[in-house]
PyMOL Python script that loads the backbone (N, CA, C, O; Angstrom):
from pymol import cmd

cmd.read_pdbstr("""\
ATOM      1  N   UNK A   1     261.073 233.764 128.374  1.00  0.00           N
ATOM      2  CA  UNK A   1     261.143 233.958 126.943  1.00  0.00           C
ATOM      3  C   UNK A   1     262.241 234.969 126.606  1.00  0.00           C
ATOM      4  O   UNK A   1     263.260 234.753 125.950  1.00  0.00           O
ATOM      5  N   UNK A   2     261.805 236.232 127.235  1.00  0.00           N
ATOM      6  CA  UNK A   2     262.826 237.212 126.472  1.00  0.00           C
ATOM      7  C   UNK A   2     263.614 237.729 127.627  1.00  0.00           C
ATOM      8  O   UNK A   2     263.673 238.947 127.794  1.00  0.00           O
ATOM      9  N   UNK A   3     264.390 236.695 128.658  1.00  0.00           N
ATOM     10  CA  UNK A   3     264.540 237.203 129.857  1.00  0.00           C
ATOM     11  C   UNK A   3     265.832 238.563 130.316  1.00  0.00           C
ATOM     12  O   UNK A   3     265.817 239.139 131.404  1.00  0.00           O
ATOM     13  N   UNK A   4     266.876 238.844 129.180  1.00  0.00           N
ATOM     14  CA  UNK A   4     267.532 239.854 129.449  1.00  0.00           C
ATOM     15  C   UNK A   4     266.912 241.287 129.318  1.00  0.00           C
ATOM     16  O   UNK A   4     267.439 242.326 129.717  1.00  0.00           O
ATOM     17  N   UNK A   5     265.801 241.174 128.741  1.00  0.00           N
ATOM     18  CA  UNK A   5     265.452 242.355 128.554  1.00  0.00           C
ATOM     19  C   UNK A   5     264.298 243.115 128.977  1.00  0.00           C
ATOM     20  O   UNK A   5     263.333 242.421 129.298  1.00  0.00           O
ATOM     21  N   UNK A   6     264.185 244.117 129.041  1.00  0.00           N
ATOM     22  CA  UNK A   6     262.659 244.682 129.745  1.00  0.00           C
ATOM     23  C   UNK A   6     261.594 244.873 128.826  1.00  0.00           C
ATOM     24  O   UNK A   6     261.893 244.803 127.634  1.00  0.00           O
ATOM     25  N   UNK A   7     260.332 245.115 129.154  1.00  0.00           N
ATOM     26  CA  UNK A   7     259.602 245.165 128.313  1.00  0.00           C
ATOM     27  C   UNK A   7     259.510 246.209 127.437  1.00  0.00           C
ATOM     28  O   UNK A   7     259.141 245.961 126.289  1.00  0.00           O
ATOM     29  N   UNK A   8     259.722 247.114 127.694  1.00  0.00           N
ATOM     30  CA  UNK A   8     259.860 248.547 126.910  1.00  0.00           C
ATOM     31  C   UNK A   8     260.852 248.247 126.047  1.00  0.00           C
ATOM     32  O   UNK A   8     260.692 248.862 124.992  1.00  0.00           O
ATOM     33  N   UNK A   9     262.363 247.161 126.054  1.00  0.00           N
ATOM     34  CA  UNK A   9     262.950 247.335 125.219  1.00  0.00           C
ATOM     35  C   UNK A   9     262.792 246.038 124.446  1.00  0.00           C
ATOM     36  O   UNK A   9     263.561 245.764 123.524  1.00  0.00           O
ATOM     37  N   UNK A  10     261.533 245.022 124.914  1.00  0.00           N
ATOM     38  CA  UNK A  10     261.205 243.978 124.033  1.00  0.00           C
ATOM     39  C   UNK A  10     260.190 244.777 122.554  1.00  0.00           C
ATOM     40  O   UNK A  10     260.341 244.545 121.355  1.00  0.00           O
ATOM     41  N   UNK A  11     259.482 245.453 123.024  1.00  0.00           N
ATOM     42  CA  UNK A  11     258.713 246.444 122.391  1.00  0.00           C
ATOM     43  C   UNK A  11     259.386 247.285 121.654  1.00  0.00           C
ATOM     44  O   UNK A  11     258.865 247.615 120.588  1.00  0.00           O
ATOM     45  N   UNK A  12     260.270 247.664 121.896  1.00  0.00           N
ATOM     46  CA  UNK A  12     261.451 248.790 120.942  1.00  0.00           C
ATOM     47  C   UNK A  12     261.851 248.200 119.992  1.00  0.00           C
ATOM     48  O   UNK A  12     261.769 248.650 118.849  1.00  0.00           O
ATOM     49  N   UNK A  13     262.452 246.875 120.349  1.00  0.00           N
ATOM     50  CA  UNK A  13     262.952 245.995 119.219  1.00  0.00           C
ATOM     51  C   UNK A  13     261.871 245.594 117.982  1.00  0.00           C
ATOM     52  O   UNK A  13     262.118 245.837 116.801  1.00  0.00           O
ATOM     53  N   UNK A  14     260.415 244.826 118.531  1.00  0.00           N
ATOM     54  CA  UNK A  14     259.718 244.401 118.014  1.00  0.00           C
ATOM     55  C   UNK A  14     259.163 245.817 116.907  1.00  0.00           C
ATOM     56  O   UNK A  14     258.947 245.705 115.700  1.00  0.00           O
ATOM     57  N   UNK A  15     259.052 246.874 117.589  1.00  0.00           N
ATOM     58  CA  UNK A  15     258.826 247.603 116.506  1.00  0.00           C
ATOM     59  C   UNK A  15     260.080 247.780 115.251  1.00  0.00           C
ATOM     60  O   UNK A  15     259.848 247.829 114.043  1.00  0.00           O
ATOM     61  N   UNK A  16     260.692 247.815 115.545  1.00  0.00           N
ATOM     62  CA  UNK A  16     261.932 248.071 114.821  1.00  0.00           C
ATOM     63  C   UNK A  16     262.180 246.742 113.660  1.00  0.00           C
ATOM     64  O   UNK A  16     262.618 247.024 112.545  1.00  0.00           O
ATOM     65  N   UNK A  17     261.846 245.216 114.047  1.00  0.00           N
ATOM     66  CA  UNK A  17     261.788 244.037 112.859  1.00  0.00           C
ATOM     67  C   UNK A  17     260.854 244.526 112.248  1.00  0.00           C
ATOM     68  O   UNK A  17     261.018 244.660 111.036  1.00  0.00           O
ATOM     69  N   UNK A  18     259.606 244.947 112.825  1.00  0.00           N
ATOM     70  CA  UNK A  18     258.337 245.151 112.045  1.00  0.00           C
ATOM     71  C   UNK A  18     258.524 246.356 110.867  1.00  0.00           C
ATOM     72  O   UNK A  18     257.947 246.381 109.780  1.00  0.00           O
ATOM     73  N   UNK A  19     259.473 247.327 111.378  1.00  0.00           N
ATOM     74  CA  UNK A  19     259.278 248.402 109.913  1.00  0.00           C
ATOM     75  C   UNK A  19     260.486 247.954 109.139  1.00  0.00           C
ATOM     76  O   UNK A  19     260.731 248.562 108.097  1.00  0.00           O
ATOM     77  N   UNK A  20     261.424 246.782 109.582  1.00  0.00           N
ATOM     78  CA  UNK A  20     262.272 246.030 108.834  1.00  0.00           C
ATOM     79  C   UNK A  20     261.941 244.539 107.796  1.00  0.00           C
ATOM     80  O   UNK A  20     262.603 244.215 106.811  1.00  0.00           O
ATOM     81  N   UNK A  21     261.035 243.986 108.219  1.00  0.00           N
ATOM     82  CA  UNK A  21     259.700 243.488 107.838  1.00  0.00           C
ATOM     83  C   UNK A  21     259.634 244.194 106.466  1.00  0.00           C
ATOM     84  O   UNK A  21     260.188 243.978 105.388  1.00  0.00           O
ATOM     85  N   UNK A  22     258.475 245.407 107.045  1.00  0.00           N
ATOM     86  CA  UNK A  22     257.703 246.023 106.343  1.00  0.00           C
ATOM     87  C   UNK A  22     258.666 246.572 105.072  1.00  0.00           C
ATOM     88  O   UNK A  22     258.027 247.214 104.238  1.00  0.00           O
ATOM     89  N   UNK A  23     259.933 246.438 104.829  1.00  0.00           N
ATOM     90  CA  UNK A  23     260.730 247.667 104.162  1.00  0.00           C
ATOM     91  C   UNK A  23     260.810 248.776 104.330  1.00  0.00           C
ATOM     92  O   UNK A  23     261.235 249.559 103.481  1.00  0.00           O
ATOM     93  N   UNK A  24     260.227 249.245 106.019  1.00  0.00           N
ATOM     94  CA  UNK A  24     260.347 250.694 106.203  1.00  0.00           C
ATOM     95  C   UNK A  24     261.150 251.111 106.843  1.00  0.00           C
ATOM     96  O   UNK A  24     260.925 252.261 107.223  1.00  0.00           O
ATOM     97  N   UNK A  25     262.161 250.627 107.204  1.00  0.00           N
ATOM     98  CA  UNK A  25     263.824 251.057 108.411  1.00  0.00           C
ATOM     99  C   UNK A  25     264.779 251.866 107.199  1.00  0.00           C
ATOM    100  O   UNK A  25     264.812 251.858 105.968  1.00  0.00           O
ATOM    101  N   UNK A  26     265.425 252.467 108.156  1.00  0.00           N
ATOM    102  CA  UNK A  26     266.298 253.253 107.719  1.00  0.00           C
ATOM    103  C   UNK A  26     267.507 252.456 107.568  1.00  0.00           C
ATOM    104  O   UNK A  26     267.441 251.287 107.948  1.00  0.00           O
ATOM    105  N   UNK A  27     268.759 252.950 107.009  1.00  0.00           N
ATOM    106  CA  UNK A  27     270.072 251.776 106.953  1.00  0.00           C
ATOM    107  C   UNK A  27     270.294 251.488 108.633  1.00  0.00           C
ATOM    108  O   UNK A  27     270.365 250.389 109.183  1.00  0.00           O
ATOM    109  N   UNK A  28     270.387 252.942 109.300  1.00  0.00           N
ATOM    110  CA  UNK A  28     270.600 252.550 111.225  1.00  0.00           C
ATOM    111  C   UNK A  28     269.468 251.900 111.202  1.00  0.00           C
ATOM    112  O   UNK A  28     269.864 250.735 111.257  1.00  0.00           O
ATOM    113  N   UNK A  29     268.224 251.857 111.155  1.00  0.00           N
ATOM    114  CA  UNK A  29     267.736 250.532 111.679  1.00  0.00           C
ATOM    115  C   UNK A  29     267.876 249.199 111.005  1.00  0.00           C
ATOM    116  O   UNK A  29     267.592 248.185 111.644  1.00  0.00           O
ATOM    117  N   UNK A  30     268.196 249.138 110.052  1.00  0.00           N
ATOM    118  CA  UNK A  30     268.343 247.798 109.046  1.00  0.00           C
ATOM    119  C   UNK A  30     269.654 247.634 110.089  1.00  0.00           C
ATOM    120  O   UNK A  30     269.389 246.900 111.041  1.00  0.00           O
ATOM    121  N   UNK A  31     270.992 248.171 110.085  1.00  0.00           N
ATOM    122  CA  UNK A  31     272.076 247.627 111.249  1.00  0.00           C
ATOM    123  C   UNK A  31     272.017 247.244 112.056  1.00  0.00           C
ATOM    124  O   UNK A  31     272.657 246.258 112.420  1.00  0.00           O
ATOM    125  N   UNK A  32     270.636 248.306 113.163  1.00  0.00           N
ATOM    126  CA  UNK A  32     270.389 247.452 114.476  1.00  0.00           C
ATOM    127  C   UNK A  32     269.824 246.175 114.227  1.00  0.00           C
ATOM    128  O   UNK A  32     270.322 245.198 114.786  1.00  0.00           O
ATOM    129  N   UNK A  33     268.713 246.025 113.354  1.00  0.00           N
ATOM    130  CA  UNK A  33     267.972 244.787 112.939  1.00  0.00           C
ATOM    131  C   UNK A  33     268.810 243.454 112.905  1.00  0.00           C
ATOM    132  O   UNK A  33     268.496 242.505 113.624  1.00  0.00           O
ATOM    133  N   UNK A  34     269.662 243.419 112.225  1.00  0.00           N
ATOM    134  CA  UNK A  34     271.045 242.559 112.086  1.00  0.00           C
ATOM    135  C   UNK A  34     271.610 242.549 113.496  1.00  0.00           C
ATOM    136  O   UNK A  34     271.335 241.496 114.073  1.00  0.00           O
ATOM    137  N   UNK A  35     272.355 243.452 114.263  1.00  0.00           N
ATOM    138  CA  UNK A  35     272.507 243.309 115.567  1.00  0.00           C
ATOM    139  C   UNK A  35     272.030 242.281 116.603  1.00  0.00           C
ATOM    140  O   UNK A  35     272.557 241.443 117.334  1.00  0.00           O
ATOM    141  N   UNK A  36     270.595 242.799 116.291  1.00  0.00           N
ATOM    142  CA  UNK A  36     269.398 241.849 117.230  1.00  0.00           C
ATOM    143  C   UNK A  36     269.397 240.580 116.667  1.00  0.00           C
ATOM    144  O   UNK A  36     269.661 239.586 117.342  1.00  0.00           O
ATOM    145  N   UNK A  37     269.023 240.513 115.067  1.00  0.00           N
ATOM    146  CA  UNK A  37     268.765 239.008 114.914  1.00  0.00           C
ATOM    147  C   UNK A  37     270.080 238.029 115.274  1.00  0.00           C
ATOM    148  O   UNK A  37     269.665 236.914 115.590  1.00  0.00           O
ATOM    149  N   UNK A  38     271.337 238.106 115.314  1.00  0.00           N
ATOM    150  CA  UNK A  38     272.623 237.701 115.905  1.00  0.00           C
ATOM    151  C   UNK A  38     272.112 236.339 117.107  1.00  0.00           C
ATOM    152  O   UNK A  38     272.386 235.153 117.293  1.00  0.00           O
ATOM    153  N   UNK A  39     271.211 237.412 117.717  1.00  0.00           N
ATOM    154  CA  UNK A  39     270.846 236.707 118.727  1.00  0.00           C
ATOM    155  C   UNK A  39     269.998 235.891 119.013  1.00  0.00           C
ATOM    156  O   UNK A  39     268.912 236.058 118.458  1.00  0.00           O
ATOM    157  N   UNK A  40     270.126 234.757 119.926  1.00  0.00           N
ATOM    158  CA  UNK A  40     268.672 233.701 119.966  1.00  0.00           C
ATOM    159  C   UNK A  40     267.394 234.379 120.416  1.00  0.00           C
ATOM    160  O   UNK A  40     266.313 233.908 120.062  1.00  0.00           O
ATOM    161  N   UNK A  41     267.447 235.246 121.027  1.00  0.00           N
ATOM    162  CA  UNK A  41     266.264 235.895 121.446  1.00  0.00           C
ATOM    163  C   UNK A  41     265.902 236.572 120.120  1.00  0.00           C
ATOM    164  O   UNK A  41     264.858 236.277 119.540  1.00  0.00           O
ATOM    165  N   UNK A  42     266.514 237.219 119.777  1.00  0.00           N
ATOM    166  CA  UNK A  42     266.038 238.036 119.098  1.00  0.00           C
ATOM    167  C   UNK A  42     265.790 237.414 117.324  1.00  0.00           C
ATOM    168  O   UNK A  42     264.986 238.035 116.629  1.00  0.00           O
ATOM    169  N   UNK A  43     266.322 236.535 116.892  1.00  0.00           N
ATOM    170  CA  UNK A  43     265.824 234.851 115.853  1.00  0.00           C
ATOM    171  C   UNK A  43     264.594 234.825 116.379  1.00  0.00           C
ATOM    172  O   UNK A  43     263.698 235.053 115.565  1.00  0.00           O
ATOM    173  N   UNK A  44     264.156 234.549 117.859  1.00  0.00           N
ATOM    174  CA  UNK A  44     262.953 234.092 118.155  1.00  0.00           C
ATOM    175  C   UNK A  44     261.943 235.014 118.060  1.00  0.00           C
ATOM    176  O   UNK A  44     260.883 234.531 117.663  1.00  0.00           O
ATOM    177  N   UNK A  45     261.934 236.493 118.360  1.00  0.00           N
ATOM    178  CA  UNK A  45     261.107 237.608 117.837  1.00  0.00           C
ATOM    179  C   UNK A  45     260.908 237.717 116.374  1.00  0.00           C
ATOM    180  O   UNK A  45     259.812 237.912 115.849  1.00  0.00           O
ATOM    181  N   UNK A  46     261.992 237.585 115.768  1.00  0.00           N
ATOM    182  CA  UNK A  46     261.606 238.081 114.639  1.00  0.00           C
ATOM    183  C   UNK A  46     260.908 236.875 113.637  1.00  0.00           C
ATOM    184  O   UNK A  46     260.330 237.370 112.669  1.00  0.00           O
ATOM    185  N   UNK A  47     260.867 235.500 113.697  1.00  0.00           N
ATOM    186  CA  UNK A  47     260.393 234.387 113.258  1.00  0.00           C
ATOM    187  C   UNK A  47     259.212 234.458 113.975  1.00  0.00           C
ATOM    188  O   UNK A  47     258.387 233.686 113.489  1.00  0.00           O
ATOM    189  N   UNK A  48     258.721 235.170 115.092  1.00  0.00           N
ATOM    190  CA  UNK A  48     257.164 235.081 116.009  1.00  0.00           C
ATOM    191  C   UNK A  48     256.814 236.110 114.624  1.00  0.00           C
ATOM    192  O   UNK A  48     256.112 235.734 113.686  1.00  0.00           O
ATOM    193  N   UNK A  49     257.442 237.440 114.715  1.00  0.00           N
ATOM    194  CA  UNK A  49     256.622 238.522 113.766  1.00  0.00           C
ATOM    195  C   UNK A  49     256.868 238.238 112.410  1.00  0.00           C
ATOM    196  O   UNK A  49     256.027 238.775 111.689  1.00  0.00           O
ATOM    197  N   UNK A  50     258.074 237.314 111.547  1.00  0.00           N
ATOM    198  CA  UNK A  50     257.414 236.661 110.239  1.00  0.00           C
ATOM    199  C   UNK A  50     255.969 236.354 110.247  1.00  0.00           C
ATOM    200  O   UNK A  50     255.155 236.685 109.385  1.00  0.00           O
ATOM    201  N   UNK A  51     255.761 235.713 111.274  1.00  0.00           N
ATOM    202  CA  UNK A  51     254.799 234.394 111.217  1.00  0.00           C
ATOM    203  C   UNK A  51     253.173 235.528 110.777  1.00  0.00           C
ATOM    204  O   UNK A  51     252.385 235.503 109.832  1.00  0.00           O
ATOM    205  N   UNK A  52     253.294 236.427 112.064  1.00  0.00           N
ATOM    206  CA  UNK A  52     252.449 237.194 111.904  1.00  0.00           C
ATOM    207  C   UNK A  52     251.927 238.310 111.182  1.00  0.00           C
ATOM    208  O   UNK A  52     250.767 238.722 111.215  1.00  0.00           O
ATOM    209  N   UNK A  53     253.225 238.920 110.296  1.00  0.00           N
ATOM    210  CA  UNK A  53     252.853 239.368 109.197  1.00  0.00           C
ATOM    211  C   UNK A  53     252.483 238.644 108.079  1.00  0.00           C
ATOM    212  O   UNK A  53     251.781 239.106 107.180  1.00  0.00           O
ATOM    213  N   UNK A  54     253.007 237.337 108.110  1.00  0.00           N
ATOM    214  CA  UNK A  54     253.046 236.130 106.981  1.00  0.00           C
ATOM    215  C   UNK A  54     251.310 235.973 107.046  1.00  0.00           C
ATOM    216  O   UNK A  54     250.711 235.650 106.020  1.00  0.00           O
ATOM    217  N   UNK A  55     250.720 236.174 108.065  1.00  0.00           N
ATOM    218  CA  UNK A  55     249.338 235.990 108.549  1.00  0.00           C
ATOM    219  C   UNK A  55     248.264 236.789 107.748  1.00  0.00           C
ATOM    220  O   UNK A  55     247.139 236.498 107.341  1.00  0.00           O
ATOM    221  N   UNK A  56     249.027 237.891 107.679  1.00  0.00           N
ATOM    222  CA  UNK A  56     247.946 239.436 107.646  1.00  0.00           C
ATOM    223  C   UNK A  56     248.191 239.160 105.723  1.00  0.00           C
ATOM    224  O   UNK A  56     247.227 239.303 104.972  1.00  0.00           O
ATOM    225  N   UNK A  57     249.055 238.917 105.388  1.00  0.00           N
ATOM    226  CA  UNK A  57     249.061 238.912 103.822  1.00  0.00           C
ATOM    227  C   UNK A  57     248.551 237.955 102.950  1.00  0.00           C
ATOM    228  O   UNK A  57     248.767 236.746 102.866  1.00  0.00           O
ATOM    229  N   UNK A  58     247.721 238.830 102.211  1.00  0.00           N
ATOM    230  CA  UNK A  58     247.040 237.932 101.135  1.00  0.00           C
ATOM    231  C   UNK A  58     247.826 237.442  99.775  1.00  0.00           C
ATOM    232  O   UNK A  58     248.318 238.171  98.914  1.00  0.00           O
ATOM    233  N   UNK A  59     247.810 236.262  99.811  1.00  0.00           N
ATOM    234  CA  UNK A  59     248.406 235.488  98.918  1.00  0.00           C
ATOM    235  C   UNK A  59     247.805 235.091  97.626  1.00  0.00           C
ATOM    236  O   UNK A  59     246.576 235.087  97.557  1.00  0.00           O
ATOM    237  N   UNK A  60     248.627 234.699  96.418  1.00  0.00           N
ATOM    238  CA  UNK A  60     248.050 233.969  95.349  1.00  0.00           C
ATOM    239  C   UNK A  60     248.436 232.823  95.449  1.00  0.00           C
ATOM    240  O   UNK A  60     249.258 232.832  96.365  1.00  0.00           O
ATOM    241  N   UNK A  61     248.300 231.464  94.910  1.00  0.00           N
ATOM    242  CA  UNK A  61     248.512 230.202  95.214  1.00  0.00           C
ATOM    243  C   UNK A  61     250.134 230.610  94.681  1.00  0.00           C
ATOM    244  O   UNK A  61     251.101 230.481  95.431  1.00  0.00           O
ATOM    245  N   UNK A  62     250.209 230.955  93.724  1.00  0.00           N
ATOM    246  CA  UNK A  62     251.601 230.831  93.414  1.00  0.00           C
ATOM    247  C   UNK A  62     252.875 231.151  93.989  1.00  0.00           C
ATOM    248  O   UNK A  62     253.895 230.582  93.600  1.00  0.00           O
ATOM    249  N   UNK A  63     252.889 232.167  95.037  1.00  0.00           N
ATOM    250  CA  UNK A  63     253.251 232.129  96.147  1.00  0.00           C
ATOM    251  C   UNK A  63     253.713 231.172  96.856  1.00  0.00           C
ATOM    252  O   UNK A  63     254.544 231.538  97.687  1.00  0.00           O
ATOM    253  N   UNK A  64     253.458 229.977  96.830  1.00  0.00           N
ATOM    254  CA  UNK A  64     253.654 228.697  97.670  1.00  0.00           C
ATOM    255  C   UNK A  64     254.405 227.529  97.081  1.00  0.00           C
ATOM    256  O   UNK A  64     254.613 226.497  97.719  1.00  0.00           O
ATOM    257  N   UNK A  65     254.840 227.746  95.729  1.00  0.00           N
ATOM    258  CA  UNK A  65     255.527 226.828  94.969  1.00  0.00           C
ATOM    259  C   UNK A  65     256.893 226.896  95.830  1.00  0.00           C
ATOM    260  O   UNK A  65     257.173 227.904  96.479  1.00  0.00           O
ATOM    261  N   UNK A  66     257.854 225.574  95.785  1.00  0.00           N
ATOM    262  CA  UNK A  66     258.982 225.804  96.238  1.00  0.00           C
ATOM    263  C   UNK A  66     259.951 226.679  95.137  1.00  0.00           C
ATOM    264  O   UNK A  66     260.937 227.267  95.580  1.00  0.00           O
ATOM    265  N   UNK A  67     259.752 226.716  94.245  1.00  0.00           N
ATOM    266  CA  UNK A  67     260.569 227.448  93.283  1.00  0.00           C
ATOM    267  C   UNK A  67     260.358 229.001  93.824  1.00  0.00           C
ATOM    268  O   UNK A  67     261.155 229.937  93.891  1.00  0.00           O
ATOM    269  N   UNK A  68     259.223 228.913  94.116  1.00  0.00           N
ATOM    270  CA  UNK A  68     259.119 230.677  94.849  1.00  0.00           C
ATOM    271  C   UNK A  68     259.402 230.970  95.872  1.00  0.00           C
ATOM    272  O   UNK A  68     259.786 232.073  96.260  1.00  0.00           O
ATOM    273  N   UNK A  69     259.228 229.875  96.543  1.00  0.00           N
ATOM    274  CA  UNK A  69     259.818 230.243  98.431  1.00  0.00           C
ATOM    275  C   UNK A  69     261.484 230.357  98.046  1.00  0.00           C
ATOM    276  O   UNK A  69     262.227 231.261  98.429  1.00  0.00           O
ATOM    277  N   UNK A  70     261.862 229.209  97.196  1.00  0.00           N
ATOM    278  CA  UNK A  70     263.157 229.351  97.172  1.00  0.00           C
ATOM    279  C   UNK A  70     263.817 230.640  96.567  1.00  0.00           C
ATOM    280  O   UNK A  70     264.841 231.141  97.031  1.00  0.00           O
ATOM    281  N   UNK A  71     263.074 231.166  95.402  1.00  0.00           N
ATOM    282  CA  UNK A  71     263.981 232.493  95.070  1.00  0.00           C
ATOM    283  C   UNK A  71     263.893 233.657  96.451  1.00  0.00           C
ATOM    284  O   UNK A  71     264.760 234.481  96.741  1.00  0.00           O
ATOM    285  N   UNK A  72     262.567 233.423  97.168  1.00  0.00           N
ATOM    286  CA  UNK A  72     262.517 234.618  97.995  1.00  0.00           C
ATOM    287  C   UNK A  72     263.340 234.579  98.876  1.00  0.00           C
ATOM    288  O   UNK A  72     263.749 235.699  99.181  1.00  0.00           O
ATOM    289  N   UNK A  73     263.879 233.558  99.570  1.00  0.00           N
ATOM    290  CA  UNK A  73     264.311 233.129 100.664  1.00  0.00           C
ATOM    291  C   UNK A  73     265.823 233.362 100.197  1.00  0.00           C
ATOM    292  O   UNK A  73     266.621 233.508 101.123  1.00  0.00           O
ATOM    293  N   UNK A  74     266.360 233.423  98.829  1.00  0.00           N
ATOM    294  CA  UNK A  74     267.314 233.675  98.554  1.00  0.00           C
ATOM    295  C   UNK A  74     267.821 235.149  98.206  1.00  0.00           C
ATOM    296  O   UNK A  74     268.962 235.577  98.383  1.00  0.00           O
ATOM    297  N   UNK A  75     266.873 235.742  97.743  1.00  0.00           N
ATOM    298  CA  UNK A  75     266.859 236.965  98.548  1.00  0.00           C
ATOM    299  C   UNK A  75     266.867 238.168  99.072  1.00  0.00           C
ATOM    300  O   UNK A  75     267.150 239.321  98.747  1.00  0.00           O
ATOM    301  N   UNK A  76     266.275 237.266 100.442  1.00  0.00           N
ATOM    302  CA  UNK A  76     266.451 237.737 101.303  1.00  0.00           C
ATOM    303  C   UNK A  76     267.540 237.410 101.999  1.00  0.00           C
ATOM    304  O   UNK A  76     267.987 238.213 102.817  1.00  0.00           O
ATOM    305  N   UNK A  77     268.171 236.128 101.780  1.00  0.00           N
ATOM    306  CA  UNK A  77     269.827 236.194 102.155  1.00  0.00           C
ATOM    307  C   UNK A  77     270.719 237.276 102.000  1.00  0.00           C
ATOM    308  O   UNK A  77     271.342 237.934 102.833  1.00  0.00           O
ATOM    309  N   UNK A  78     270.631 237.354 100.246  1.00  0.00           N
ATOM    310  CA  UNK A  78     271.486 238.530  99.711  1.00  0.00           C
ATOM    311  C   UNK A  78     271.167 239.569 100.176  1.00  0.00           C
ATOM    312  O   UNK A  78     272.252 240.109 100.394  1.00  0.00           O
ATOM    313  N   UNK A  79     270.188 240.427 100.574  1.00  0.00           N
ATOM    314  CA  UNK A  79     270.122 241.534 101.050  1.00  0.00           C
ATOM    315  C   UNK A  79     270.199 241.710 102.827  1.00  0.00           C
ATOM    316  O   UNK A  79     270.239 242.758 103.471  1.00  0.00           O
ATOM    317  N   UNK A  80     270.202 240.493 103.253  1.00  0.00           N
ATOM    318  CA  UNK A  80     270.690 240.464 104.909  1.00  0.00           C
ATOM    319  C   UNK A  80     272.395 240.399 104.665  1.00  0.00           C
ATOM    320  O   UNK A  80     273.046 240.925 105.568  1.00  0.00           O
ATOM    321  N   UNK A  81     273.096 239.863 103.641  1.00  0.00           N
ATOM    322  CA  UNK A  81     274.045 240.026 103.757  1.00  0.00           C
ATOM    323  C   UNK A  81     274.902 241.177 103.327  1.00  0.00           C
ATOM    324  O   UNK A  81     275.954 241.511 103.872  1.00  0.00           O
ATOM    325  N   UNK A  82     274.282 241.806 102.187  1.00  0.00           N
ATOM    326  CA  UNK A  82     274.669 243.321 101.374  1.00  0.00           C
ATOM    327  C   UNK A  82     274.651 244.371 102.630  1.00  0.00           C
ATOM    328  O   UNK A  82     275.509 245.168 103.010  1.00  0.00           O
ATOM    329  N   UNK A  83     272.789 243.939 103.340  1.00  0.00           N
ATOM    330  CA  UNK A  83     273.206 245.334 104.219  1.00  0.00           C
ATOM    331  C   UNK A  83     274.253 244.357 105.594  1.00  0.00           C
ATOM    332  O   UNK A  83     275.346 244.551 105.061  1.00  0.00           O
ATOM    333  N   UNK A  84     274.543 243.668 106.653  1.00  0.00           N
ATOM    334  CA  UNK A  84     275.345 243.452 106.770  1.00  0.00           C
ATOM    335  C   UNK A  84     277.142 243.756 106.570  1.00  0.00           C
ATOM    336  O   UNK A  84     278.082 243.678 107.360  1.00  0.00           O
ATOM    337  N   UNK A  85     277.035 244.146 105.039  1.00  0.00           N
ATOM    338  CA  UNK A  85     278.453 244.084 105.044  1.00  0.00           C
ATOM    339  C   UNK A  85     278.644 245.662 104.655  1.00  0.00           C
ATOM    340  O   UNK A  85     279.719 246.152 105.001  1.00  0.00           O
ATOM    341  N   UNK A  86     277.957 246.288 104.150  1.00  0.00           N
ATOM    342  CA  UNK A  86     277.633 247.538 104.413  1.00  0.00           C
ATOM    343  C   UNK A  86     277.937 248.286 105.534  1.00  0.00           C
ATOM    344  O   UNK A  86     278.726 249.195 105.791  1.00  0.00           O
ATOM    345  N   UNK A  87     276.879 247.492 106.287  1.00  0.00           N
ATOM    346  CA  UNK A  87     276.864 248.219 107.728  1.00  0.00           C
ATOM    347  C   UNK A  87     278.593 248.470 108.298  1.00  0.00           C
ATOM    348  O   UNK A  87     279.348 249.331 108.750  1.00  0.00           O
ATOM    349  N   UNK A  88     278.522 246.873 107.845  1.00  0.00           N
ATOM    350  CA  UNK A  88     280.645 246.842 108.664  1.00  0.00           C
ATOM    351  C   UNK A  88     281.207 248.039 107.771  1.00  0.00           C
ATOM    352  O   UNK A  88     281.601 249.165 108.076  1.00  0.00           O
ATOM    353  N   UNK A  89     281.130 247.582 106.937  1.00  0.00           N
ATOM    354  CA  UNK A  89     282.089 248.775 106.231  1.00  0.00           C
ATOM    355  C   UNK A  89     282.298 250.672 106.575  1.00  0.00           C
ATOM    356  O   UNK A  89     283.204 251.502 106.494  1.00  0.00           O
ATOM    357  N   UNK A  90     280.626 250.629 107.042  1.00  0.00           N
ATOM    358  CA  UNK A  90     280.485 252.033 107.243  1.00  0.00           C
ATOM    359  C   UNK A  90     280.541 252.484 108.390  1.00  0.00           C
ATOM    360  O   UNK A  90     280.311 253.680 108.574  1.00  0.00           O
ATOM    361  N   UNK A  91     280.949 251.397 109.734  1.00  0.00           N
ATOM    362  CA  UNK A  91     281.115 251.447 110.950  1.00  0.00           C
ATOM    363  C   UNK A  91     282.494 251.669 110.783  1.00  0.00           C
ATOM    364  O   UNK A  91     282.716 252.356 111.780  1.00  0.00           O
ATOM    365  N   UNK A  92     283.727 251.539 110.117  1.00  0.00           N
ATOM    366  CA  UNK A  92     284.899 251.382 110.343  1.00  0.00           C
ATOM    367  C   UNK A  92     285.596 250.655 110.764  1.00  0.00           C
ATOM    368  O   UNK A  92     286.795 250.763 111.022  1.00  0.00           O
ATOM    369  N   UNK A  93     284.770 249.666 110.900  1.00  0.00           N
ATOM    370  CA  UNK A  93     285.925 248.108 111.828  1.00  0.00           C
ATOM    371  C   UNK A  93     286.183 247.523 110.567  1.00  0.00           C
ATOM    372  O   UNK A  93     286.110 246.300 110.451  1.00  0.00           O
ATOM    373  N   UNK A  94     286.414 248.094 109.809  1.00  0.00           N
ATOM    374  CA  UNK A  94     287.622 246.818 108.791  1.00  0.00           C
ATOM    375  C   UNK A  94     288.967 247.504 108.604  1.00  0.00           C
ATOM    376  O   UNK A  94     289.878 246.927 108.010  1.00  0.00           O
TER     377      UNK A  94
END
""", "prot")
cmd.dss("prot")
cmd.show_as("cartoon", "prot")
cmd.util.cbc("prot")
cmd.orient("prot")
């Protein structure tokens, strides 16, 4: 599954989507977050821990309309891409 990496740093990561998830990362962790998701492994962690926070939350039906998945899902584009371009910017590689 997660074969480059060790477990301590499968666990490092996983905490780190989860308070990115949650809205609780800092901008350095919102950067690393982006970092990781880049990757297929790390797409695959963080779509396991959607799933499972998606689990723990209580919903209203309305929630489930496509008109609502679609604004959310949109975004959350825009703000994977704001911080994204952020991040570049404040790293200095442009």
């Amino acid at each position: 599954m997660y074969t480059k990496a060790t477990q301590v740093e499968i666990e490092t990561v996983r905490m780190l989507f989860r308070r990115f998830i949650r809205d609780k990362a800092s901008q350095k962790e919102i950067a690393q977050a982006m970092v990781f998701i880049q990757t297929a492994e790390g797409r695959e962690m963080y779509a396991e821990l959607m799933d499972q926070e998606f689990l723990k939350m209580d919903f209203e039906e309305e929630f489930f309309t496509d008109r609502h998945l679609k604004r959310q899902f949109a975004a959350l584009e825009r703000k994977i891409d704001k911080t994204v371009h952020e991040t570049y910017v404040n790293t200095g590689l442009n």
